[in-house]
C-alpha positions in Angstrom: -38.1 -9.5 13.1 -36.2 -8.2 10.1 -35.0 -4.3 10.4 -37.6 -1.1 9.6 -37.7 0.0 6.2 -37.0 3.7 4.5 -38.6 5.3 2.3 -37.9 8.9 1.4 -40.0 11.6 -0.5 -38.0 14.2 -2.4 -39.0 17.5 -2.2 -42.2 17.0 -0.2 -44.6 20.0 0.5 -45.9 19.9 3.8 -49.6 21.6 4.5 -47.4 24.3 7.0 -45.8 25.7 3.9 -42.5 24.5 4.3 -41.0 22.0 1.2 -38.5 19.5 2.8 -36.2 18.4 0.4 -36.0 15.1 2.2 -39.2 13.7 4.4 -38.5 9.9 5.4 -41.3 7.8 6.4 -39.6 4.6 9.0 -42.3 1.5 8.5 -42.1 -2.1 9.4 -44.1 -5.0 7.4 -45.4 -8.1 8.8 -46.6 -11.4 7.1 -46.9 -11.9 3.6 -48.4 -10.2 0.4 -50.8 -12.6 -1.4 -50.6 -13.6 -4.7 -54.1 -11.1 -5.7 -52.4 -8.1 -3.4 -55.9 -8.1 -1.7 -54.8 -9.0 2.0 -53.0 -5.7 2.7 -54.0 -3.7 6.5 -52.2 -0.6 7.1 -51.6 0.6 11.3 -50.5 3.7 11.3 -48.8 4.8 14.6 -50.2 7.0 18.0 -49.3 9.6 20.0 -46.0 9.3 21.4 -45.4 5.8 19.7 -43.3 4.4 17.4 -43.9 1.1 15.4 -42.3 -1.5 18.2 -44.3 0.5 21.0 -47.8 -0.8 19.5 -46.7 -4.2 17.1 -47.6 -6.1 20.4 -51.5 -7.0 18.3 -49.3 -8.1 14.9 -48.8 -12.2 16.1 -50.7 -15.4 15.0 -54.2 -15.8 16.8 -53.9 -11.2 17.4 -56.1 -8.9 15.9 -54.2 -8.8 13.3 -53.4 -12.3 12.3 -50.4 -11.9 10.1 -50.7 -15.4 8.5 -53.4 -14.1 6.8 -52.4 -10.6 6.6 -49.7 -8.3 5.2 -49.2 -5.6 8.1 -47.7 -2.4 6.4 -46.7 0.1 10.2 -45.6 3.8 9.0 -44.2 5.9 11.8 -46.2 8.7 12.0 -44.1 12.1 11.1 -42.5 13.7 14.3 -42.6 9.8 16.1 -38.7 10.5 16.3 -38.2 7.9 13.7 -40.1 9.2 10.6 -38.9 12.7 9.9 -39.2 14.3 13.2 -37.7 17.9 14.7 -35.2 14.8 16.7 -33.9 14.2 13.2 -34.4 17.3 10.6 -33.5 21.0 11.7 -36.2 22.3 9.3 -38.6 20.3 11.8 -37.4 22.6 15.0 -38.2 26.0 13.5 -41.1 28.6 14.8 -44.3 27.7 12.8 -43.5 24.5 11.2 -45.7 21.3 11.8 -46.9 18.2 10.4 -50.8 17.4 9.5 -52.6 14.1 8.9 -52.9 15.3 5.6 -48.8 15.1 5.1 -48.7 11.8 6.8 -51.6 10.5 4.3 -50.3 11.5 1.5 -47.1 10.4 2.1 -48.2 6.8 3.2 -49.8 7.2 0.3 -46.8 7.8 -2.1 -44.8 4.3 -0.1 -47.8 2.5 -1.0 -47.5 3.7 -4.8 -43.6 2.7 -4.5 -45.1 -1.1 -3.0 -47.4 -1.6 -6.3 -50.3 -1.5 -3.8 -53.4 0.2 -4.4 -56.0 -1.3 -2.9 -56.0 -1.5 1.2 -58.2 -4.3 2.6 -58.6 -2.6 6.2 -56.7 1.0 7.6 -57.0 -0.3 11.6 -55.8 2.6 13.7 -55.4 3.5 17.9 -56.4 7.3 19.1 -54.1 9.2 16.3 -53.9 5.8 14.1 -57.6 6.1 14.5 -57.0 10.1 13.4 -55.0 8.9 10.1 -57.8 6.0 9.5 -60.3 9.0 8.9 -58.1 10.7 6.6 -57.4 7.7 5.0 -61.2 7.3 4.0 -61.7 11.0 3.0 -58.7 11.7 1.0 -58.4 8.3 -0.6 -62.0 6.6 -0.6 -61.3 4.3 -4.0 -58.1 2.9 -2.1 -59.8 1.7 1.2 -62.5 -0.8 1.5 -62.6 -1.0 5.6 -61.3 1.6 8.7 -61.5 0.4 11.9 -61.1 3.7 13.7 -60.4 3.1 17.8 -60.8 5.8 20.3 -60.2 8.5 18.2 -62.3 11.2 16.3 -61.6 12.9 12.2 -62.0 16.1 13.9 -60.3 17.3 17.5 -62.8 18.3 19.8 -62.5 21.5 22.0 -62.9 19.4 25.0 -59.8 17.5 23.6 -57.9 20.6 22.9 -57.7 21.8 26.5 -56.2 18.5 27.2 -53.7 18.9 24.5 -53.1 22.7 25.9 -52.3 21.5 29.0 -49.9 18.9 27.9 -48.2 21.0 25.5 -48.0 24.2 28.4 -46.6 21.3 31.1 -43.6 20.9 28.6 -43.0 24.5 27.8 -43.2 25.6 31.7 -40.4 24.0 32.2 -36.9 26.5 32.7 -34.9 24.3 29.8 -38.2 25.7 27.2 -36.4 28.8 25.8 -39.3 30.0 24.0 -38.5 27.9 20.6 -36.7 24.7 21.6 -35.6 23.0 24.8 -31.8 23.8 26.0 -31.9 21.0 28.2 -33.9 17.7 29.4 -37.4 19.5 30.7 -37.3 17.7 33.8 -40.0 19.2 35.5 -41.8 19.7 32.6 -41.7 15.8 31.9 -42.4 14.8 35.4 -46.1 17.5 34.9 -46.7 16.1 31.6 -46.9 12.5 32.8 -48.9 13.5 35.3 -51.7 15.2 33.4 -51.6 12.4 30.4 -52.0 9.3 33.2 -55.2 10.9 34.4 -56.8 11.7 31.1 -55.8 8.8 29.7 -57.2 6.0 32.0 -60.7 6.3 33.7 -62.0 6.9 37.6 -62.7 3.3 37.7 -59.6 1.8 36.2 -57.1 3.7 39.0 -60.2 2.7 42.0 -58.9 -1.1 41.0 -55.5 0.1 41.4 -54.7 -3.0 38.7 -51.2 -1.9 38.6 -50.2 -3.8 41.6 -50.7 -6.9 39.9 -47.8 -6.3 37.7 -45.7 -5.3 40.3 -45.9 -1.4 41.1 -45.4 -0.9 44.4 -47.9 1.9 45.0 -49.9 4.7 42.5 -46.8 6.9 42.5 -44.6 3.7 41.9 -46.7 2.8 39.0 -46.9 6.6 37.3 -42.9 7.3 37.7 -41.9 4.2 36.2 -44.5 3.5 33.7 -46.2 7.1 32.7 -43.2 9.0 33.2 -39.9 6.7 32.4 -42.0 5.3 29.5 -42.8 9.5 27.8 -38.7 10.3 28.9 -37.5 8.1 26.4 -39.4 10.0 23.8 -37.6 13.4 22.6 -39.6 16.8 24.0 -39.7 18.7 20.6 -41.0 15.3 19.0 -44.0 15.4 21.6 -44.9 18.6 21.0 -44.6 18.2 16.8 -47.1 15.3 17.7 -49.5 17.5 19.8 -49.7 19.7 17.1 -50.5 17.2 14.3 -53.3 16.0 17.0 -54.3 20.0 17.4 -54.8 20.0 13.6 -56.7 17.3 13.0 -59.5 17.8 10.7 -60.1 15.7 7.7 -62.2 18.9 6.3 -59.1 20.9 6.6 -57.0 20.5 3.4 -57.0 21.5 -0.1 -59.7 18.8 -1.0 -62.3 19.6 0.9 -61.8 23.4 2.0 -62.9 23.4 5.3 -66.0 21.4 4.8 -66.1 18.8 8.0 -69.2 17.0 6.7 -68.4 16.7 3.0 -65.5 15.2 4.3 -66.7 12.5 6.4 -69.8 11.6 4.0 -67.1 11.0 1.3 -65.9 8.1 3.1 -67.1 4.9 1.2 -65.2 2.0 3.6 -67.2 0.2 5.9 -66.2 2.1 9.1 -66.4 0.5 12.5 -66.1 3.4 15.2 -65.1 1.9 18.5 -64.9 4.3 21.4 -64.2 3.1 24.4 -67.3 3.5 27.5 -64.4 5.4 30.4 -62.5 7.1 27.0 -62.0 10.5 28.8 -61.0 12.4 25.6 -62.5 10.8 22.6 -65.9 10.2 24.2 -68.4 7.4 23.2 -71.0 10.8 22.2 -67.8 12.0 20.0 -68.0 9.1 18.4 -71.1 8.6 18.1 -72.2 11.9 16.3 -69.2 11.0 13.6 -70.2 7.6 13.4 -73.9 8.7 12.3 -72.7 11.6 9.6 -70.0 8.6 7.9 -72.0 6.6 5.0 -71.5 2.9 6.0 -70.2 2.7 10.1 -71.4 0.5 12.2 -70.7 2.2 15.7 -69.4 -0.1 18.8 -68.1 0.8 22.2 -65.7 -1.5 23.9 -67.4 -1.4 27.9 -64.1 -1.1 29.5 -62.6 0.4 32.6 -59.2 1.1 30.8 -60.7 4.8 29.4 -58.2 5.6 26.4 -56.0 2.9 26.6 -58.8 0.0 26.5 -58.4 0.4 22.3 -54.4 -0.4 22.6 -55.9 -3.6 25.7 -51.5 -4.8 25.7 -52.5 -6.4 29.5 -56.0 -6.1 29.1 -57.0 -9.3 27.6 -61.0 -9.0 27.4 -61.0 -5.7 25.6 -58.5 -7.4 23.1 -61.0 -10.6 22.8 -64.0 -7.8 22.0 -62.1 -5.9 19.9 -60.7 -8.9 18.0 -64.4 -10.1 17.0 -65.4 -7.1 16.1 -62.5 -6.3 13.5 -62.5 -10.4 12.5 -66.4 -9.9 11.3 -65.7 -6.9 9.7 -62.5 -8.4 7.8 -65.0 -11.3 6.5 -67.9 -8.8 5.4 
């Protein structure tokens, strides 16, 4: 695998207000660009991770086939490798975050530096799924296909109290000075992890206790060393930027469309497959299911799973990916 790429926007307005004179987006390409420029996916990044985290479906015979595709990953602004409050002081101040609408238009703008300006497929996992959306509204003549999985164009309020409660788990913790963290959040981390492994797999998935096949000794085993040491390598400020690009997510809310949700998602011309997961405890299959019928050409598709959330990222979970696969293989050939 050859190193990440840079590419840096100069003076870059953000929808917050704030003009960075430097915004960096980190991405990583896979496979080749074909002589008509008409084999190009772009997978944007999810919540808490960065391009290596979620490449696992990039291989010959994945979901993304990269013998026949050219991958394009962007790191999702405040992943800790795309400009992020972990790497840009302007990032850490009272009242600053990043939108969808930032990250789209700045994926945008690398695209424009690539010569590329026609996407074959936007394929995108809970906040991938998030950008996919945007994708579609902001930029309908650039994308002819989203497949959006386990996520929704607009945050929920069902979904917000999650995000509250992760975002107050950090902040509780005594290193939380009321603007940045003075120190490793330990409790706030251990809380956080908590809260996030029981939203994000389902009631049935933790009954089959299918972690101690891959050699957990025991639930708490299995959330200490997989929830928790997996979120502790991930900077605290950068998880909180990243709830707050999930808190504003909206593809009504921006300058184009002015608030109007629905205008938004009936502007989307790609054929849109909208696969919630059956246990997904946040992005529900009825979420999904109400977008799916107000976007012009979706075809809506739950993956029947056990895995909640996570059965739309299946690394492990090998008959969601053969379901998933199918799907987004008819879809590429349509």
């Amino acid at each position: 695998m050859t190193s990440p790429n840079s590419f840096v926007l100069q003076d870059f307005p953000l929808q917050c207000g704030v003009v960075l004179p430097e915004a960096e987006i980190i991405y990583q390409t896979y496979g080749e660009l074909n002589a008509q420029r008409s084999n190009i996916v772009l997978y944007p990044t999810s919540y808490g991770a960065q391009h290596t985290d979620v490449d696992w479906l990039v291989r010959p015979g994945g979901i993304l086939d990269p013998t026949h595709w050219f991958v394009i990953m962007p790191n999702m602004f405040g992943n800790g490798l795309s400009t992020s409050p972990s790497n840009c002081e302007d990032a850490k101040k009272p009242g600053f975050y990043f939108t969808h609408y930032d990250n789209i238009r700045a994926q945008a703008a690398l695209l424009d530096s690539l010569g590329i300006e026609q996407l074959a497929l936007v394929y995108g996992w809970s906040m991938g799924a998030q950008q996919g959306y945007h994708w579609g509204t902001l930029y309908p003549e650039r994308v002819q296909r989203i497949v959006a999985l386990c996520g929704t164009a607009k945050t929920t309020d069902h979904n917000r109290i999650f995000l509250y409660s992760l975002r107050a788990a950090l902040q509780g913790d005594p290193a939380w000075n009321g603007e940045r963290f003075e120190g490793i959040p330990q409790k706030g981390f251990h809380t956080f992890t908590q809260i996030y492994a029981s939203w994000a797999a389902s009631q049935p998935y933790y009954r089959a206790k299918l972690y101690l096949e891959w050699g957990y000794e025991s639930l708490e085993d299995y959330l200490l060393r997989s929830w928790e040491a997996g979120y502790r390598r991930r900077d605290p400020h950068n998880l909180l930027a990243m709830i707050e690009t999930w808190l504003n997510c909206d593809v009504g809310n921006n300058p184009v469309y002015q608030g109007d949700y629905v205008k938004a998602m009936g502007s989307i011309t790609a054929k849109t497959l909208v696969m919630p997961a059956s246990t997904d405890l946040y992005f529900t299959p009825e979420d999904c299911e109400a977008e799916a019928k107000i976007i012009p050409h979706s075809e809506y598709a739950v993956i029947s799973s056990i895995w909640g959330h996570r059965a739309g990222n299946p690394y492990q979970n090998p008959e969601d990916e053969a379901f998933i696969k199918q799907k987004v293989t008819d879809l590429l050939k349509s």
